[in-house]
C-alpha positions as CSV (number, residue, x, y, z in Angstrom):
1,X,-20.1,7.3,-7.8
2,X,-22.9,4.6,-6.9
3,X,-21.0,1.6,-7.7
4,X,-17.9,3.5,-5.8
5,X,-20.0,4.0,-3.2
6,X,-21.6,0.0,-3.5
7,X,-18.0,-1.0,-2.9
8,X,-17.6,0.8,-0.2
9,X,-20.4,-0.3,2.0
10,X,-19.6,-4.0,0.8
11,X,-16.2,-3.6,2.0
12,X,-17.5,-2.0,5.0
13,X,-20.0,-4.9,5.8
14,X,-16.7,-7.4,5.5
15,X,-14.8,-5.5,7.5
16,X,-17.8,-5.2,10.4
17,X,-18.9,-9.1,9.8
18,X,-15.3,-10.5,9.2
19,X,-14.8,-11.3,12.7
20,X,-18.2,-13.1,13.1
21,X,-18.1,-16.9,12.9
22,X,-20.4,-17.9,10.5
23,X,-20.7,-21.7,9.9
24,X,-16.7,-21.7,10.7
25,X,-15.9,-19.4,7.8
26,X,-13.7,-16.1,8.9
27,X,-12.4,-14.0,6.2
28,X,-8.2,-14.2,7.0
29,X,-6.6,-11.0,6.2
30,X,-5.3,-12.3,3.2
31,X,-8.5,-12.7,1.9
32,X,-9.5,-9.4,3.3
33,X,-6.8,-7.8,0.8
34,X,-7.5,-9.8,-2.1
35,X,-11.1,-8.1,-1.8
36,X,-9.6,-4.5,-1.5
37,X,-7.4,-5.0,-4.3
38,X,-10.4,-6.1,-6.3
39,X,-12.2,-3.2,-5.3
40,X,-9.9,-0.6,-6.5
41,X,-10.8,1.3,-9.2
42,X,-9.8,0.1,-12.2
43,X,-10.1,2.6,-14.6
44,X,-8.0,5.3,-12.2
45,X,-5.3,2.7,-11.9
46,X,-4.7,2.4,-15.6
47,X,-4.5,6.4,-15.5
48,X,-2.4,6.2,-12.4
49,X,-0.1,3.6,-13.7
50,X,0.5,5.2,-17.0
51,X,1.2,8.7,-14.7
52,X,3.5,6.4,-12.7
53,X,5.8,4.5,-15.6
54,X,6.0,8.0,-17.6
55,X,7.6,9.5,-14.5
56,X,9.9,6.3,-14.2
57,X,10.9,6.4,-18.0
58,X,11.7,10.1,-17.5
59,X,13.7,10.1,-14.6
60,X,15.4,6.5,-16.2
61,X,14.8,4.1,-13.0
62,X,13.6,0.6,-13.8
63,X,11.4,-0.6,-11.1
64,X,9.5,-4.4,-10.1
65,X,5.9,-4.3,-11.4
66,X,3.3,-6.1,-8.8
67,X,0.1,-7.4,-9.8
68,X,-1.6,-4.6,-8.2
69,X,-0.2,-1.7,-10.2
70,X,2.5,-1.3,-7.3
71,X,6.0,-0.4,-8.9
72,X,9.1,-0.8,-6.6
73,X,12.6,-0.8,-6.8
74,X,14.6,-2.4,-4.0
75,X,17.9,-0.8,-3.1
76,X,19.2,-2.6,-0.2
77,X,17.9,-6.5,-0.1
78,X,17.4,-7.5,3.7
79,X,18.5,-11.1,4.8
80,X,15.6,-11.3,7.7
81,X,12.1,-12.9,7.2
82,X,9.4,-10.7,4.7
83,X,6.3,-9.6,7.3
84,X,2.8,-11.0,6.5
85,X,-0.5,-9.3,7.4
86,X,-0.8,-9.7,11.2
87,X,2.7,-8.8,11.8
88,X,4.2,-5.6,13.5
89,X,6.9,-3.6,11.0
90,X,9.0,-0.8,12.4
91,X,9.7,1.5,9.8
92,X,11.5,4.9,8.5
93,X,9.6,6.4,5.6
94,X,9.3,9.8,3.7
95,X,6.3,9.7,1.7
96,X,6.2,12.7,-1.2
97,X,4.2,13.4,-3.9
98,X,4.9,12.2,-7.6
99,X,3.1,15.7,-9.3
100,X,5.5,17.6,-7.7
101,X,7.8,15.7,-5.0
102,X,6.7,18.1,-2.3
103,X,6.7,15.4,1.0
104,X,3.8,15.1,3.4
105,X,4.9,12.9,5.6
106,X,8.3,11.4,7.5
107,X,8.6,9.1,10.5
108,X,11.8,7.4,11.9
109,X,11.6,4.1,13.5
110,X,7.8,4.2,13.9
111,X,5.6,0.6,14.5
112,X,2.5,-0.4,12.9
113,X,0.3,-3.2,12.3
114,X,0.4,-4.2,8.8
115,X,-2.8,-5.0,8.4
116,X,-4.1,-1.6,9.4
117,X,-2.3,-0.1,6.7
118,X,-2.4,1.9,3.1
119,X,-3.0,-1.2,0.7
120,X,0.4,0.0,-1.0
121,X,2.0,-0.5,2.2
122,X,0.1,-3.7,2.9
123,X,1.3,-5.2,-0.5
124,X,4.7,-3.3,-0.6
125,X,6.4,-4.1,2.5
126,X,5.3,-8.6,2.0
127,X,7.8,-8.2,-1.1
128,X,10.6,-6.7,1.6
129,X,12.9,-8.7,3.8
130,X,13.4,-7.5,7.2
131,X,16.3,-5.0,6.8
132,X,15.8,-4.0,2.9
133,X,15.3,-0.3,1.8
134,X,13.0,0.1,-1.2
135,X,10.8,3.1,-3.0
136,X,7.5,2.2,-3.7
137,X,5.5,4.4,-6.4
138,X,1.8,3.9,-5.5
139,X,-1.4,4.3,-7.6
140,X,-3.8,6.4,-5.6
141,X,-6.4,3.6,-5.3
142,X,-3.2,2.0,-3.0
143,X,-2.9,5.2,-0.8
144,X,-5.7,7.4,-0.3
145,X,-7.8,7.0,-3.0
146,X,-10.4,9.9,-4.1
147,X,-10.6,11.4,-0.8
148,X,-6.8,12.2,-0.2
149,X,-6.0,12.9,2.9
150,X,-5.7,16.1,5.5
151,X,-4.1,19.0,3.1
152,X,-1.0,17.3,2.3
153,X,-2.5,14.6,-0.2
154,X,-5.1,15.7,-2.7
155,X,-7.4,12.9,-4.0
156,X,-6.3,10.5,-6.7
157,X,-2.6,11.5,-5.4
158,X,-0.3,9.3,-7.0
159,X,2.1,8.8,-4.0
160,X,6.2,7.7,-3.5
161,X,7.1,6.1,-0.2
162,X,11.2,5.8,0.6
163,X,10.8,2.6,3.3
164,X,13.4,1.0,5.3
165,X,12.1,-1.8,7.0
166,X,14.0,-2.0,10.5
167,X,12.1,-5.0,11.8
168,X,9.4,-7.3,11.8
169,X,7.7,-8.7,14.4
170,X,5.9,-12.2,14.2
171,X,2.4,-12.3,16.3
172,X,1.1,-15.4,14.8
């Protein structure tokens, strides 16, 4: 719980400070992520992943394996641009629960920043072209972690996300 709680505040200090210019050194977003991902815990994402490729095995669907313990399978490949970071996605999603597929949460044509994101959703939708559809299976240290969140996702909720990604708009 310390070091969990260590990681935490460092990420929170980044977060707070990575806007300050210091000697001409900002911390891009993409840096920003790679210190998430590093910060996950490691330990629950081995027990997460092997949750995550017994369900896959069962139900017989091969899915893409990211570095970050992300699995996906693409259904539709898009033919527009793949969003970074700092750009705006509009979405459809259903996100459910892989323990028992109950859903707890749906939106149609809904906009976000990317950056401000789930770090599944942050990693997920940069392997998407604009127009694709795609599940992504996510460990819980890339949705909501040990807290959960509200009473529709209980901590260390291993979490499925059915994404179409309408659009993506550049800002940079």
């Amino acid at each position: 719980m310390k070091k969990t709680a260590r990681k935490i505040g460092l990420l929170t200090f980044i977060i707070v400070f990575s806007g300050c210019n210091i000697d001409d050194e900002v911390i891009t977003p993409d840096e920003l992520l790679q210190i998430e991902l590093e910060n996950v815990d490691k330990a629950q994402l081995a027990i997460d992943t092997q949750i995550i490729d017994a369900y896959l095995q069962d139900r017989n669907i091969t899915a893409m394996i990211d570095n970050s313990g992300l699995r996906y399978v693409i259904h539709t490949q898009g033919t527009g641009i793949s969003p970074e970071l700092v750009d705006l996605v509009t979405v459809n999603y259903r996100g459910t629960l892989l323990s028992d597929g109950s859903e707890f949460d749906a939106n149609q044509g809904i906009q976000f920043s990317l950056e401000q994101l789930i770090l599944g959703w942050k990693v997920g939708f940069q392997l998407l072209k604009e127009g694709s559809t795609a599940t992504l299976y996510l460990p819980s240290g890339l949705g909501y972690g040990i807290v959960g969140s509200g009473d529709g996702i209980p901590p260390n909720a291993n979490l499925i996300f059915e994404v179409d990604l309408l659009d993506v708009k550049r800002l940079q």
